[in-house]
N, C-alpha and C positions, 0 to 999 in steps of 0.2 A: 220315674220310680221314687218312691217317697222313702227317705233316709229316717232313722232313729228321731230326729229334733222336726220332722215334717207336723205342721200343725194345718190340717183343713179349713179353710175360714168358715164354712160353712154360708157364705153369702152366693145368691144365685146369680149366674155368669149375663143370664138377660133380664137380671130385675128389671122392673120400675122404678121410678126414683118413690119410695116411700114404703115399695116390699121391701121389707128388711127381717133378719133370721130374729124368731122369736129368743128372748131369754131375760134373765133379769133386766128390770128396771131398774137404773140409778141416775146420777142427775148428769145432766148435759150444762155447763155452765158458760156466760160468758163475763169476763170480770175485766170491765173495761177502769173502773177505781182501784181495780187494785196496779192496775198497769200506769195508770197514772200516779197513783202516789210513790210507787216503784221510780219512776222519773224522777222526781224530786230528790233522790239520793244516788248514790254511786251504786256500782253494782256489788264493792264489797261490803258497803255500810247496808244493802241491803241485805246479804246474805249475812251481815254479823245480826241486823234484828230478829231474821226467821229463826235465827241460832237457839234465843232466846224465850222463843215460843213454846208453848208445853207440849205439842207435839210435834214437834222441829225433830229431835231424835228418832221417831217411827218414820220421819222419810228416808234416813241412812242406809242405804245398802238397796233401794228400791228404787225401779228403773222407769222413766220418762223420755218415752218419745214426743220429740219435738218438730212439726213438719215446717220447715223454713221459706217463704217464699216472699212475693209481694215487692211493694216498695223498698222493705227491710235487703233486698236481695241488690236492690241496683242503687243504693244510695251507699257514699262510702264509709260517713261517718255510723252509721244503724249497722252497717253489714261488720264493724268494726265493733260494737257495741253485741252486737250479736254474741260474735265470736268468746268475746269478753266473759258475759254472763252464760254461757255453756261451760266453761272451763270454772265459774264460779261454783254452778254445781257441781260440776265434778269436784272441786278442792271441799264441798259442804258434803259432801258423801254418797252423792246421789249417783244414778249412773245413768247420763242420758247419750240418747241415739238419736240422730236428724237423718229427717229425711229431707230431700229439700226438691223445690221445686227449678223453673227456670223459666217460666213464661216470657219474660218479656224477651230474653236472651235467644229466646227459641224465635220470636217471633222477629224481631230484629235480623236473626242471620238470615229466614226466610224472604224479607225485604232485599237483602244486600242478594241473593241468589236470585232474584226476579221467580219465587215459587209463592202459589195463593198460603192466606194465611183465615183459615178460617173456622167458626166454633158451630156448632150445634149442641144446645141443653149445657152450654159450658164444661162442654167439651172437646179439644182440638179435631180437627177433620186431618187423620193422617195418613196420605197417600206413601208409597215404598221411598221417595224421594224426599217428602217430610222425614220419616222416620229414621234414614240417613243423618237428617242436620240433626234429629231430635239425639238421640245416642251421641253424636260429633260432640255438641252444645253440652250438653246436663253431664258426660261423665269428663269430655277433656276441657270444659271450662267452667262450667260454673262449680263441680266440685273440685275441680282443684282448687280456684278461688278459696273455697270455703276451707278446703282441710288446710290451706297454705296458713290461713286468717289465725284456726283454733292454732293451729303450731308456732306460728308467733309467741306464744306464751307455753311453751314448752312441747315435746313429744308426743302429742295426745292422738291426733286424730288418725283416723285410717278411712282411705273414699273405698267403697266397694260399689258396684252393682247391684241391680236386682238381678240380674243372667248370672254372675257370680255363684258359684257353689250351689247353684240353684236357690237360691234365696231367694226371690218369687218367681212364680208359677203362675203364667194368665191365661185364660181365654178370650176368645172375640167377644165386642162386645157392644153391640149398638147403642146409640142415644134416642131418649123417647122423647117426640115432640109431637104435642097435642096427640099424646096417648097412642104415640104411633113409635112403631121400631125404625129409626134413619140407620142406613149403614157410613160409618162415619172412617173407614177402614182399619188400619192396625193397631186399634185404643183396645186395650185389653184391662180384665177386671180381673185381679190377683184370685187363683183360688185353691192355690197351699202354698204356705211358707215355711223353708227349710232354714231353722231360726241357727244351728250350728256354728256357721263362720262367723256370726256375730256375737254369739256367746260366748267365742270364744278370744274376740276384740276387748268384750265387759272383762272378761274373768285376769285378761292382760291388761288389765288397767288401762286400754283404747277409747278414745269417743267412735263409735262408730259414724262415715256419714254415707248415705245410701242411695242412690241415683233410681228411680222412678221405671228403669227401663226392664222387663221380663221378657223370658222366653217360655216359648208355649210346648204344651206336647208337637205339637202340629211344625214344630222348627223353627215359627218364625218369632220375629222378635216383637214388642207391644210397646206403645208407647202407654202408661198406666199415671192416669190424676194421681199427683203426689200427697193430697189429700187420704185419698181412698188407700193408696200404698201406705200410706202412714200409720191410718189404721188397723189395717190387716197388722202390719209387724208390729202394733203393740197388743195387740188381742195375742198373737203368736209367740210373744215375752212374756206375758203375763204381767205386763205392765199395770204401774200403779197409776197413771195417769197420760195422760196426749194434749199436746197445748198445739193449737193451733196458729199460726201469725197470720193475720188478714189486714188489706188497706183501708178498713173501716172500725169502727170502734167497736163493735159487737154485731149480733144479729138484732134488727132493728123488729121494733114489737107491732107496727103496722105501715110498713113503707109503702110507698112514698109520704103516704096523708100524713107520719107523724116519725122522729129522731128518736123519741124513746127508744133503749137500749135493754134488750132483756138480761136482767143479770142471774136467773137461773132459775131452768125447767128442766122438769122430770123427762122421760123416753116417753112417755103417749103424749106430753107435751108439745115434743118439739117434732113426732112423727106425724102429726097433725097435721103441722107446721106444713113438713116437706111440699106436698104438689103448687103451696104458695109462692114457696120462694124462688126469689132471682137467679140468673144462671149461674153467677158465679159463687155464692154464697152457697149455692144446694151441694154438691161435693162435700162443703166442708161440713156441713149438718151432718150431712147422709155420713160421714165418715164416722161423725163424734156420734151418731144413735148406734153404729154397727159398735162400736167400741164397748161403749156400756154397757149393750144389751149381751157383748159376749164378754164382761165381765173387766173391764176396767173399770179403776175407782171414780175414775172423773176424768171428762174430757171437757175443755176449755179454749173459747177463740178471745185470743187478746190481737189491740191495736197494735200492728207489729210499727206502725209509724211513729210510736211513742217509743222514747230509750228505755230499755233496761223493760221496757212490758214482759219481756220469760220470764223475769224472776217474780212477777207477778200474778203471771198465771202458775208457774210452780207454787209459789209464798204461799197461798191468796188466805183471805182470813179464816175460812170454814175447815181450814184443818185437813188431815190428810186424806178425808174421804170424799 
């Protein structure tokens, strides 16, 4: 039953990777210089330059999801740095929400439990016995980790669920490979988000951080890409922007033949893109075209391998839009 804050995503439960819900166009960016130059300083010396900036003060009070995952997740001194420049934003006015991922962590327990561990279209294959460790992993360890990280530097964070207050809502949702529907079992595509308990995290002055996992009308639970969940809850915020962290420097402009790095395409640009790209890279596209087109300012994948890259993709030079 959809509450008062229920927001519809309006994306289809068995798209294709490249059906995406029509709606404005804005840019999809990736800004692997600005995450580098962000390296080169501290995370407070970079939040005192953005200060500075002439539209530094229109990012105050407006809210940034950040979907956490990658190398930055299992390295200690990054996932420390991490932690760091989220609370940077928060103390510069901003008000961000992570979502985070857990792949490797997920994939590791699955080793130590002698269970297959396996993707289609870069997507997890998750059997009832997967989705077990998946829930176990993402809400009793890797976000504690993270909320334990941001509270290091004071009271901030709160881990929630996606099963939580019903804050998402999935359905079943296969992987298309070579144009064909795989059932891949209980990987579900968000398709309403009840933004409430988390509005009401922002409004207590909370980071919120959010674990990937939904339940379905249907009862069961979904293991949901922390990419695609990322998106949904910032489309469902009204979020001003979504940074993405990935173990590569950007979306590459013709891989393998060449490293160039795109630093920023429009929505028919990058939905072009889709049925080209790699399995793991496509999620994170497909999330940042679903964003913009339901009306975020900018969404953005920085090298999460580089320090202090979020305040990079928050900073970046082109200003708040």
């Amino acid at each position: 039953m959809s509450g008062p804050g229920t927001t519809r995503t309006g994306t289809l439960p068995h798209a294709r990777p490249g059906e995406t819900p029509a709606g404005t166009a804005t840019a999809a960016t990736a800004t692997p210089s600005a995450a580098t130059a962000a390296s080169a300083a501290s995370a407070t010396d970079a939040v005192t330059a953005a200060a500075d900036l002439p539209w530094a003060e229109e990012l105050r009070g407006r809210t940034v999801v950040v979907k956490f995952g990658g190398n930055a997740m299992v390295d200690p001194a990054l996932h420390r740095t991490f932690a760091q420049d989220v609370v940077e934003l928060w103390h510069a006015g901003l008000r961000p929400v992570v979502v985070h991922g857990g792949g490797p962590q997920i994939s590791a327990m699955l080793d130590r439990l002698d269970l297959e561990v396996r993707f289609e279209a870069g997507l997890r294959v998750t059997t009832p016995e997967t989705m077990d460790v998946v829930r176990m992993v993402l809400t009793g360890q890797v976000q504690r980790e993270l909320v334990g990280a941001l509270n290091a530097h004071g009271p901030f964070a709160v881990g929630l669920s996606g099963e939580d207050a019903h804050t998402m809502t999935a359905v079943r949702r296969p992987a298309w490979v070579d144009g064909r529907p795989v059932d891949i079992g209980l990987v579900g595509e968000v398709v309403a988000v009840e933004t409430a308990a988390v509005r009401a995290l922002l409004e207590a002055g909370r980071i919120p951080v959010v674990s990937p996992v939904a339940r379905g009308a249907d009862g069961e639970v979904y293991n949901v890409n922390a990419d695609l969940a990322a998106s949904a809850l910032a489309v469902a915020l009204g979020a001003d922007r979504l940074v993405v962290l990935t173990d590569v420097e950007g979306l590459y402009a013709d891989w393998p033949r060449s490293t160039e790095v795109v630093a920023r395409l429009t929505a028919g640009e990058l939905d072009a893109l889709l049925p080209d790209l790699a399995s793991g890279m496509l999620p994170k596209m497909e999330g940042c075209l679903r964003a913009v087109r339901a009306g975020v300012r900018a969404a953005r994948v920085v090298d999460g391998r580089v320090p202090h890259a979020l305040l990079g993709g928050v900073f970046a030079a082109d200003g708040p839009g």
